[in-house]
N, CA, C and O atoms as a CHARMM CRD file, in Angstrom:
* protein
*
  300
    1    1 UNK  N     74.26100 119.43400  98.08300 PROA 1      0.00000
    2    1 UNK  CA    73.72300 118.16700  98.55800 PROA 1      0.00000
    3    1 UNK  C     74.85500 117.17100  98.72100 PROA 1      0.00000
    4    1 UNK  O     75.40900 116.62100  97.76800 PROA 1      0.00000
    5    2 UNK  N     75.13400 116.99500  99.89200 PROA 2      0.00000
    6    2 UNK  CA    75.81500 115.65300 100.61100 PROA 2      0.00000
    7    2 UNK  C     75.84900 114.01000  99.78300 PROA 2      0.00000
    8    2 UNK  O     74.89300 113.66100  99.09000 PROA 2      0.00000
    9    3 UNK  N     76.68900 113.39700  99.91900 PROA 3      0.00000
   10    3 UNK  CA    76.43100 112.05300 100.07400 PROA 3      0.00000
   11    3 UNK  C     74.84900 111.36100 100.21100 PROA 3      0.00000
   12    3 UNK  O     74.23400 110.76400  99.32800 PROA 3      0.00000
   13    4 UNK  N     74.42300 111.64100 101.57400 PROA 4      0.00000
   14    4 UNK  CA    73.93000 110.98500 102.05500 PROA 4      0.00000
   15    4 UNK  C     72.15800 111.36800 101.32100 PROA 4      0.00000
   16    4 UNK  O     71.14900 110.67400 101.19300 PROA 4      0.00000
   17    5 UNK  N     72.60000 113.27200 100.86700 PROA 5      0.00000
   18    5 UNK  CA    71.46700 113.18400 100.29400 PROA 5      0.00000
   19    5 UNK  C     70.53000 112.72900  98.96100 PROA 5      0.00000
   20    5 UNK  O     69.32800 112.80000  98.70700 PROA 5      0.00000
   21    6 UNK  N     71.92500 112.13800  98.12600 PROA 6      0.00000
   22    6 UNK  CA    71.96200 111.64800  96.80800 PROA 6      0.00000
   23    6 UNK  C     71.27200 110.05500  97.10800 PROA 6      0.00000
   24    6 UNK  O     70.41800 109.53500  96.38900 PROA 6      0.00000
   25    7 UNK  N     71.92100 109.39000  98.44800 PROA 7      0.00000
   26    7 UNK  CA    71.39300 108.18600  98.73200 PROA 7      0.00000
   27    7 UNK  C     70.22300 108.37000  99.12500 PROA 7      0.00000
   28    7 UNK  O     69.69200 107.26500  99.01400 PROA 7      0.00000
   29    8 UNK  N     69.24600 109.31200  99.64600 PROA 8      0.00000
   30    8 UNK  CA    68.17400 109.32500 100.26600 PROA 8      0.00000
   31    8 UNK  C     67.30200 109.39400  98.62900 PROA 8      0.00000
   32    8 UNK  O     66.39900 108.61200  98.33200 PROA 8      0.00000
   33    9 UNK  N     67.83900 110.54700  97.68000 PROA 9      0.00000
   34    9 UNK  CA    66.99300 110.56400  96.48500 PROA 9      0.00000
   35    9 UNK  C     66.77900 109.10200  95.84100 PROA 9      0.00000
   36    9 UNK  O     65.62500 108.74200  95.60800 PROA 9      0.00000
   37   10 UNK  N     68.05000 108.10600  95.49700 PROA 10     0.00000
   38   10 UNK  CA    68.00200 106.78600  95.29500 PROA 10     0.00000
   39   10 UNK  C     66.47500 105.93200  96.17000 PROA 10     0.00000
   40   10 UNK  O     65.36700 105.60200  95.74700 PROA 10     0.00000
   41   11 UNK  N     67.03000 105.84700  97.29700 PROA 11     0.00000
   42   11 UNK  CA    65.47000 105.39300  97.90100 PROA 11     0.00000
   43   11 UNK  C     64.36200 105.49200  97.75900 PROA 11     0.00000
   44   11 UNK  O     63.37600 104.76000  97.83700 PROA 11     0.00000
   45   12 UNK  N     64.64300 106.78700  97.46400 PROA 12     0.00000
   46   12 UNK  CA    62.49400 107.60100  97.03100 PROA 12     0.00000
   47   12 UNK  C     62.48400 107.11000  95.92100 PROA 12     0.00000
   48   12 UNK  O     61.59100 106.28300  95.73700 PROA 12     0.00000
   49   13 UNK  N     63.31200 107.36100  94.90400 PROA 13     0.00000
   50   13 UNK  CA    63.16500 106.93100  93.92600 PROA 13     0.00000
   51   13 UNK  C     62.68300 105.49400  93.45200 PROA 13     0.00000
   52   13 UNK  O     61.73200 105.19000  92.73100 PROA 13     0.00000
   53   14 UNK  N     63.64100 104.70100  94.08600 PROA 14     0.00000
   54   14 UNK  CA    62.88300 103.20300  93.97700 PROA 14     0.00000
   55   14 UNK  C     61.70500 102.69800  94.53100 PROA 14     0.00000
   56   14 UNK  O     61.12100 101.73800  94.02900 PROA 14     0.00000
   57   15 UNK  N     61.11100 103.58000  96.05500 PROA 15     0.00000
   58   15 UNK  CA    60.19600 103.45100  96.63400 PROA 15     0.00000
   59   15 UNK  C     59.10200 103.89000  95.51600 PROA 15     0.00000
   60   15 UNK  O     58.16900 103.21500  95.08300 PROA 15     0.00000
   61   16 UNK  N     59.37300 104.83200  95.27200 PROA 16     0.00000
   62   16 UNK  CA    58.36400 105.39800  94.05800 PROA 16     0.00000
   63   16 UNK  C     57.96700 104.66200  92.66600 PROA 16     0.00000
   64   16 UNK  O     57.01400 104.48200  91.90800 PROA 16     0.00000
   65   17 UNK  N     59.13200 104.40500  92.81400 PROA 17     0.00000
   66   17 UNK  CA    59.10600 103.34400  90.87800 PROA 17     0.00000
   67   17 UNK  C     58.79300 101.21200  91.68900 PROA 17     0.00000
   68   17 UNK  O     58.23500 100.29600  91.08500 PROA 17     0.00000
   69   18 UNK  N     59.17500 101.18100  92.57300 PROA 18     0.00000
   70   18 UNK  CA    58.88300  99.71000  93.05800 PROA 18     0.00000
   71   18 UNK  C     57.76300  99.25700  93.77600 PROA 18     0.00000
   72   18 UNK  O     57.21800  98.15900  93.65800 PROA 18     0.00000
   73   19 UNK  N     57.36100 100.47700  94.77000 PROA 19     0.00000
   74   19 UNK  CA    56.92800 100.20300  95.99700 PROA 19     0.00000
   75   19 UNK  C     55.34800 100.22700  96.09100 PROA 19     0.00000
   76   19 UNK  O     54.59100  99.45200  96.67600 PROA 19     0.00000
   77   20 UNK  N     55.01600 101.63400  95.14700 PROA 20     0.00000
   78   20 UNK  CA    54.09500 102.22100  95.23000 PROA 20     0.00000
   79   20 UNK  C     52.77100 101.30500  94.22400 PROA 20     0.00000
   80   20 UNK  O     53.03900 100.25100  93.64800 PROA 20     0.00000
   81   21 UNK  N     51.60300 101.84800  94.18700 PROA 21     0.00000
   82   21 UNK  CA    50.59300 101.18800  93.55100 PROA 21     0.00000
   83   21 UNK  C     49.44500 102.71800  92.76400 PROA 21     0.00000
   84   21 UNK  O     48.74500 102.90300  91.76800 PROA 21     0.00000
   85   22 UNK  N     49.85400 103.41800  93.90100 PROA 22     0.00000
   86   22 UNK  CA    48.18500 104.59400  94.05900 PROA 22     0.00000
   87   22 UNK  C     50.01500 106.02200  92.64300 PROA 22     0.00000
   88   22 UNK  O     51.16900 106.43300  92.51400 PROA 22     0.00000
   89   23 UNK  N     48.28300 105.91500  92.04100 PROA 23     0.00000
   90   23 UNK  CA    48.85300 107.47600  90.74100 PROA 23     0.00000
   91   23 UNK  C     48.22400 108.77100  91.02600 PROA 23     0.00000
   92   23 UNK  O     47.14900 108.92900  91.60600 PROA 23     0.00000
   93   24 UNK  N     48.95000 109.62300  90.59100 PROA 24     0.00000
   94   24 UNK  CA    48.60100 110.75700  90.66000 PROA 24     0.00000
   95   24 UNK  C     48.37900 111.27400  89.16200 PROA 24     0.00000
   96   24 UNK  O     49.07000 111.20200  88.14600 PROA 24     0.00000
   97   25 UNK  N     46.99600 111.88400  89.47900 PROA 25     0.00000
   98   25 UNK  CA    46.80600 112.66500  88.16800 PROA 25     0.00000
   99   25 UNK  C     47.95600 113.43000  87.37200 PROA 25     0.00000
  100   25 UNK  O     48.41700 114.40600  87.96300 PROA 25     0.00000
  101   26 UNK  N     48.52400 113.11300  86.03300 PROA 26     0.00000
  102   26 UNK  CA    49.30900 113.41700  85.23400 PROA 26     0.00000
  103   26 UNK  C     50.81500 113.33700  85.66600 PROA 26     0.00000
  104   26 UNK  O     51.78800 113.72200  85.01800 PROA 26     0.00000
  105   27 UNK  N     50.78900 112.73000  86.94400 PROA 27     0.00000
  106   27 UNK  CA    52.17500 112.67200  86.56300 PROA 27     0.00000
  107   27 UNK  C     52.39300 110.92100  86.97100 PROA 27     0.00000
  108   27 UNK  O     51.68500 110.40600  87.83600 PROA 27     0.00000
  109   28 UNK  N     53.60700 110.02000  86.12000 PROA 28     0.00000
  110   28 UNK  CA    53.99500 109.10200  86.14200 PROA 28     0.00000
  111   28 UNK  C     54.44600 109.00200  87.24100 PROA 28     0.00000
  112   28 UNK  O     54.93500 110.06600  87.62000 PROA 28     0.00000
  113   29 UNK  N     54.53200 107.97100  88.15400 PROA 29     0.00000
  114   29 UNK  CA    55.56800 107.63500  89.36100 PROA 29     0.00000
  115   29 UNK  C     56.70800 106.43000  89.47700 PROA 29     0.00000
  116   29 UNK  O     57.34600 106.01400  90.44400 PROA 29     0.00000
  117   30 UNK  N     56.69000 106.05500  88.10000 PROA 30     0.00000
  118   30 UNK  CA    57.58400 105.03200  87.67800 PROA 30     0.00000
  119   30 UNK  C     58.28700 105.57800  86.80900 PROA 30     0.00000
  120   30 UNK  O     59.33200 104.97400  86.56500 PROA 30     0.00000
  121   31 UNK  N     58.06200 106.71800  86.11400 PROA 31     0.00000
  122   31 UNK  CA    59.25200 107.80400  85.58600 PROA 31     0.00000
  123   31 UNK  C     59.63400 108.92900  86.74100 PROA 31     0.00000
  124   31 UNK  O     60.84300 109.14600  86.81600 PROA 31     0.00000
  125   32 UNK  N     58.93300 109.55700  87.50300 PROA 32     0.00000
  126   32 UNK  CA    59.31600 109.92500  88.30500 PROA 32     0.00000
  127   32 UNK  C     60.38600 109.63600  89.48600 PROA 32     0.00000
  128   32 UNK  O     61.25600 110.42400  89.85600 PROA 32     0.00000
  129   33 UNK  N     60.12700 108.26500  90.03000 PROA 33     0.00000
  130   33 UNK  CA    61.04600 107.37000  90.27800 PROA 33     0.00000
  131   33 UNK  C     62.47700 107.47100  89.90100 PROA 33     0.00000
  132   33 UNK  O     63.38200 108.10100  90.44800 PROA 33     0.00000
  133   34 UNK  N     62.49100 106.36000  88.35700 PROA 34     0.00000
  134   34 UNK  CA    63.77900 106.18500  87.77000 PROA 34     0.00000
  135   34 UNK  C     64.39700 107.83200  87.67100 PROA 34     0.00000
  136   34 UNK  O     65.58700 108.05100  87.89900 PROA 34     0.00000
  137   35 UNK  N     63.69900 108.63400  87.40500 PROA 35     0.00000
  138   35 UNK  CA    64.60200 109.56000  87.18200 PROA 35     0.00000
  139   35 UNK  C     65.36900 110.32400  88.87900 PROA 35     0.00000
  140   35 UNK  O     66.30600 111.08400  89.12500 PROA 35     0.00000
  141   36 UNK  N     64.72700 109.86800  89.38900 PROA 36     0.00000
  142   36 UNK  CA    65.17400 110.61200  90.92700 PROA 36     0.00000
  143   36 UNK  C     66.31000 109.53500  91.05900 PROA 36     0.00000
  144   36 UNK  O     67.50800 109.80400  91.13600 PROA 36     0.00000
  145   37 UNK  N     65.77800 108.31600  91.07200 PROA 37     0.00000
  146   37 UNK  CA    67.08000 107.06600  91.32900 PROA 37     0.00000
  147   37 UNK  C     68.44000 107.79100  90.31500 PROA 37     0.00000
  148   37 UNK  O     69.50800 108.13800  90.82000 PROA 37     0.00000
  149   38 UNK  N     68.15800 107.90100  88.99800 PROA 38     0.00000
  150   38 UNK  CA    69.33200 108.34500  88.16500 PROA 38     0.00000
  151   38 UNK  C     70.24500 109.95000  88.77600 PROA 38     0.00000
  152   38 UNK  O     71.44200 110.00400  89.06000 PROA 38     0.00000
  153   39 UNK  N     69.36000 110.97000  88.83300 PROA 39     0.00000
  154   39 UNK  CA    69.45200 112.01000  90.05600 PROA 39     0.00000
  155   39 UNK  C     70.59700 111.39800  90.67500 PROA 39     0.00000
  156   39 UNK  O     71.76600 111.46200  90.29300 PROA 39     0.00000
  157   40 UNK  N     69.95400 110.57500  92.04700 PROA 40     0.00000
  158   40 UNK  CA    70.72900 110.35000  92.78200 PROA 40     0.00000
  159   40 UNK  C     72.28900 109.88200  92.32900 PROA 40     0.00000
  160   40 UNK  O     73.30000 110.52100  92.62000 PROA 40     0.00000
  161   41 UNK  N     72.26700 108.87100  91.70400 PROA 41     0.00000
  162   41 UNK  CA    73.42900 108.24000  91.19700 PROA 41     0.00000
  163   41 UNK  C     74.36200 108.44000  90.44200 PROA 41     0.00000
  164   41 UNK  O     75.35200 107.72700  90.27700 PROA 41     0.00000
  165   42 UNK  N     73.99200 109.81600  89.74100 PROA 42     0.00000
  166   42 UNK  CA    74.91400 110.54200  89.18000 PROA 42     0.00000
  167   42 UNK  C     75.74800 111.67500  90.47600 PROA 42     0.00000
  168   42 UNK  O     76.91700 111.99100  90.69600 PROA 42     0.00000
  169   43 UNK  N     74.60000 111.96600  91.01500 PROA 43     0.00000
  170   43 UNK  CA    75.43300 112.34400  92.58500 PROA 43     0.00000
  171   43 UNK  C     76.26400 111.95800  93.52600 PROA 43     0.00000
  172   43 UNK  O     77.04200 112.61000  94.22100 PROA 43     0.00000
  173   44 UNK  N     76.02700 110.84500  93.48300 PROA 44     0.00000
  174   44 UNK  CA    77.02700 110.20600  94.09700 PROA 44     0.00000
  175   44 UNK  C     77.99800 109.65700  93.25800 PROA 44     0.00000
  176   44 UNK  O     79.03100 109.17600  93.72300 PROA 44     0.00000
  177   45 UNK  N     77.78500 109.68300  92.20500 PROA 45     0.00000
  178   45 UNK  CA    79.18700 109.52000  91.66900 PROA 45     0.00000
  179   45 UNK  C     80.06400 110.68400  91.45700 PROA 45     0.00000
  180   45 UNK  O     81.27800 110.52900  91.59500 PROA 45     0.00000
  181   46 UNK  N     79.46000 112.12000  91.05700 PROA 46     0.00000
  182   46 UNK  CA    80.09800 113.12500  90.83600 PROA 46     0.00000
  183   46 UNK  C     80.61600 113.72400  92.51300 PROA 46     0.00000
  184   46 UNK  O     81.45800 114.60400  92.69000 PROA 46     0.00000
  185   47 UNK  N     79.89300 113.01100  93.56900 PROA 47     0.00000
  186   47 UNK  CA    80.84300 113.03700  94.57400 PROA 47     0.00000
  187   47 UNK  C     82.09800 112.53800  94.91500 PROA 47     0.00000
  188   47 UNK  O     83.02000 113.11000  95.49600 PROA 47     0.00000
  189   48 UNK  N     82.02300 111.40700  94.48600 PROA 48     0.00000
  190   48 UNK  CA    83.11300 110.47200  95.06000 PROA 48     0.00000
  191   48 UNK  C     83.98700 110.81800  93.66900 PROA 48     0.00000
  192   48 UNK  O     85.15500 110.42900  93.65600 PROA 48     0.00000
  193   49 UNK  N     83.61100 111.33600  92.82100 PROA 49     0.00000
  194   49 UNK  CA    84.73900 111.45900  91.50300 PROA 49     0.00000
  195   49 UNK  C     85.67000 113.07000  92.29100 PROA 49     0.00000
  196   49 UNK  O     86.86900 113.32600  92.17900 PROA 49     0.00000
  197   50 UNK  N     84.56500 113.92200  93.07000 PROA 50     0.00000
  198   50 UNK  CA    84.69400 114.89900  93.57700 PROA 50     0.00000
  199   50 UNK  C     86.07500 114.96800  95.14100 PROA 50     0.00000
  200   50 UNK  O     87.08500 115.63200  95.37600 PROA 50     0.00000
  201   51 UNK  N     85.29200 113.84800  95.85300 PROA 51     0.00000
  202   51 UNK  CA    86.39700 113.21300  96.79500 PROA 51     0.00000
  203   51 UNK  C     87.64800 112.95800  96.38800 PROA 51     0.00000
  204   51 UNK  O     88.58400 113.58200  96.88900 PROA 51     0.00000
  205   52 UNK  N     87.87000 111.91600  95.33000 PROA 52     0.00000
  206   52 UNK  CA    89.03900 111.36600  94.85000 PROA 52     0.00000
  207   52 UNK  C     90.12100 112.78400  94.34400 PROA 52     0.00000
  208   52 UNK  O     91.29100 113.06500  94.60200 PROA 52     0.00000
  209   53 UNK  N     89.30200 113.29000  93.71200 PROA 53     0.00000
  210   53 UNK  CA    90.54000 114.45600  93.48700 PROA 53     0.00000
  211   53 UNK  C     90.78000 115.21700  94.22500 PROA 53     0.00000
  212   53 UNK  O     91.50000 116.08200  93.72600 PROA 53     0.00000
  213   54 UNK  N     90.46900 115.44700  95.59900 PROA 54     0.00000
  214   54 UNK  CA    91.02500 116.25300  96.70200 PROA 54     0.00000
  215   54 UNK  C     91.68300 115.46200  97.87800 PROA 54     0.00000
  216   54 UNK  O     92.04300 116.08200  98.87800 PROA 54     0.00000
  217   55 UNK  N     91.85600 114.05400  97.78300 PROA 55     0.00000
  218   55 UNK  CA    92.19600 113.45600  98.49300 PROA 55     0.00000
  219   55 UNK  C     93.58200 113.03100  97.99900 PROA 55     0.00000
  220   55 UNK  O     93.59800 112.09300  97.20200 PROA 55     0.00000
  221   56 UNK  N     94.70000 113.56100  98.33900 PROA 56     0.00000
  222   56 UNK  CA    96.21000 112.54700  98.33600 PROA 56     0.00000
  223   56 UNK  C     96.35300 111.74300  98.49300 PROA 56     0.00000
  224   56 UNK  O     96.17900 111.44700  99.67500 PROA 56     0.00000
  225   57 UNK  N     96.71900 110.78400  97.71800 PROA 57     0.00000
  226   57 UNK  CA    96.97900 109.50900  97.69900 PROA 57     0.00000
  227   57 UNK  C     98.42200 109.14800  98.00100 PROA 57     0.00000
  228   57 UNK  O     99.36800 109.54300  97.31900 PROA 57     0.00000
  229   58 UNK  N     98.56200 108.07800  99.47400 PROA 58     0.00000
  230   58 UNK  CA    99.89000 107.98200  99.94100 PROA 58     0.00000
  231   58 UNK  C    100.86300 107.47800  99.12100 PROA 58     0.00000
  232   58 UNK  O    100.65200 106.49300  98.41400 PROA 58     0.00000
  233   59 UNK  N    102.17400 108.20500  99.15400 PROA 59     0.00000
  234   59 UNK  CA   103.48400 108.20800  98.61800 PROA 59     0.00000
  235   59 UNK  C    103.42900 109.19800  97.20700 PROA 59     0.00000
  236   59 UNK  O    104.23700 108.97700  96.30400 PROA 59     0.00000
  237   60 UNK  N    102.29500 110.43800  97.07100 PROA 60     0.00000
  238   60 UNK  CA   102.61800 111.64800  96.48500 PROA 60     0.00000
  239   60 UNK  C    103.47100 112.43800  96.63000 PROA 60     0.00000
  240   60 UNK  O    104.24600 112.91400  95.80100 PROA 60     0.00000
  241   61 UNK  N    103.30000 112.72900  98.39000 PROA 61     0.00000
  242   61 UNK  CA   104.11100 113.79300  98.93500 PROA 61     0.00000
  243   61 UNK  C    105.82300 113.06400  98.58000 PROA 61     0.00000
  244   61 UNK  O    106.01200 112.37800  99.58400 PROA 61     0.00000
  245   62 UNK  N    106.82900 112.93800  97.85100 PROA 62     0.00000
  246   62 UNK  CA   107.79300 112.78200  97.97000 PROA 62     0.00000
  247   62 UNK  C    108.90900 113.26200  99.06000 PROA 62     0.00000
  248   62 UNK  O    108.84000 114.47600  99.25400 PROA 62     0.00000
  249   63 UNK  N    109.74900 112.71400  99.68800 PROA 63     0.00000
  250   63 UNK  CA   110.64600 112.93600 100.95700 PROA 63     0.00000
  251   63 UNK  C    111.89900 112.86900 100.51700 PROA 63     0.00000
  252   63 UNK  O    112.49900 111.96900 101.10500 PROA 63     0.00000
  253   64 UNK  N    112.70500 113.56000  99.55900 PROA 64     0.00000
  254   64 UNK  CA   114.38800 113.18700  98.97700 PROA 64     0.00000
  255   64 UNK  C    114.90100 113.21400 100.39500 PROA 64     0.00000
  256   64 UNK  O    114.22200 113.73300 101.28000 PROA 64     0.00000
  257   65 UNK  N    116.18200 112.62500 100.66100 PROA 65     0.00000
  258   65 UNK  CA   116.50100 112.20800 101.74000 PROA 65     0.00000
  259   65 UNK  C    118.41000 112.02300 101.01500 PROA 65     0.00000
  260   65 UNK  O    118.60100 111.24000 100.08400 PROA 65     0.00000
  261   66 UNK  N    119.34700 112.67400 101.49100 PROA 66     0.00000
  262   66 UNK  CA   120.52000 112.70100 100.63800 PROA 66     0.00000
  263   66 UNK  C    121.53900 111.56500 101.79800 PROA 66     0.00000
  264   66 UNK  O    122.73900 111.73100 102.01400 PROA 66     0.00000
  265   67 UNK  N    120.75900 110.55300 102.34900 PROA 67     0.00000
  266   67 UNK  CA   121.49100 109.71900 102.87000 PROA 67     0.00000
  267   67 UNK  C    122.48200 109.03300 102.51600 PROA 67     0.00000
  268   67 UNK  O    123.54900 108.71400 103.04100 PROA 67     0.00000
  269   68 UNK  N    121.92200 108.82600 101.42900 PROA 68     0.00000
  270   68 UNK  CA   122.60200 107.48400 100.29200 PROA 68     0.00000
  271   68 UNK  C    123.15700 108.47900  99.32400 PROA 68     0.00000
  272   68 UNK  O    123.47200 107.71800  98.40900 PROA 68     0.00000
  273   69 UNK  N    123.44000 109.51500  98.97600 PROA 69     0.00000
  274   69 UNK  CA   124.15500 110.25400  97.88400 PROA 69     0.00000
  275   69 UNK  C    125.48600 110.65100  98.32500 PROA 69     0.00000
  276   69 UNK  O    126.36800 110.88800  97.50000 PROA 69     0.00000
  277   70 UNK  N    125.71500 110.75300  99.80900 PROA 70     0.00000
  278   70 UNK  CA   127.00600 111.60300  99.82600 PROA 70     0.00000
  279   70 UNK  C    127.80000 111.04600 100.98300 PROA 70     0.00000
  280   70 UNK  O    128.38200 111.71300 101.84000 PROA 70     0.00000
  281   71 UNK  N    127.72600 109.31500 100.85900 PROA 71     0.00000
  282   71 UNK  CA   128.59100 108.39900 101.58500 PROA 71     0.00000
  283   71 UNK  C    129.52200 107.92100 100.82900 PROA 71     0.00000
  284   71 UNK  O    129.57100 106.70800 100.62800 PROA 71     0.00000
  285   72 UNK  N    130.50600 108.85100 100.22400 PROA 72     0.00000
  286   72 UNK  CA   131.68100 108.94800  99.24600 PROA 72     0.00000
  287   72 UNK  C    132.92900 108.46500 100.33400 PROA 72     0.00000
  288   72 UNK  O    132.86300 108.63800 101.55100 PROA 72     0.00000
  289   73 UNK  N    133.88100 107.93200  99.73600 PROA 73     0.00000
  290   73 UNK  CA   134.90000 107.60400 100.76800 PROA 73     0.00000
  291   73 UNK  C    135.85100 109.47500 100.54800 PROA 73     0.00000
  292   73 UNK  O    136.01500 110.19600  99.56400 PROA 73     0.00000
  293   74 UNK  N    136.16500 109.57800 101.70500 PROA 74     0.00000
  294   74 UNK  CA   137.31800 110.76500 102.22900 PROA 74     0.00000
  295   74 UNK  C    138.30100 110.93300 101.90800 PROA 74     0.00000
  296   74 UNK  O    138.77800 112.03900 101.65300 PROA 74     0.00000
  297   75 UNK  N    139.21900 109.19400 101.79100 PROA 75     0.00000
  298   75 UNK  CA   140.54100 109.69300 101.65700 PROA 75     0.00000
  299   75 UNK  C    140.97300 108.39100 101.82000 PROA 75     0.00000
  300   75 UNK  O    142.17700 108.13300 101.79800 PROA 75     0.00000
């Protein structure tokens, strides 16, 4: 599950726990809810925790460059 599908669980979730009025026999929809919202939000965080460590962050790749080391005088 994507990004986008962790944000879609968030929505239901609050739609469910905010929105709604009508219950269903035995099951809660304001625990049902929060827990889909939490669902979600741990998803998207274990994404983007997921992103960050495959993504290089500029000035990792190091470039040594012996420009400046071996402008010694000759003679």
């Amino acid at each position: 599950m994507g990004l986008g599908g962790c944000i879609i669980l968030i929505a239901a979730g609050a739609i469910l726990t905010f929105a709604t009025d009508w219950e269903m026999e035995g099951i809660n929809l304001t625990v049902t809810g929060l827990i889909m919202m939490a669902v979600g939000v741990i998803g998207v965080a274990a994404f983007t925790n997921a992103r960050r460590k495959t993504v290089v962050p500029p000035g990792a790749t190091v470039i040594e460059t012996d420009s400046d080391h071996h402008h010694g005088h000759h003679g």
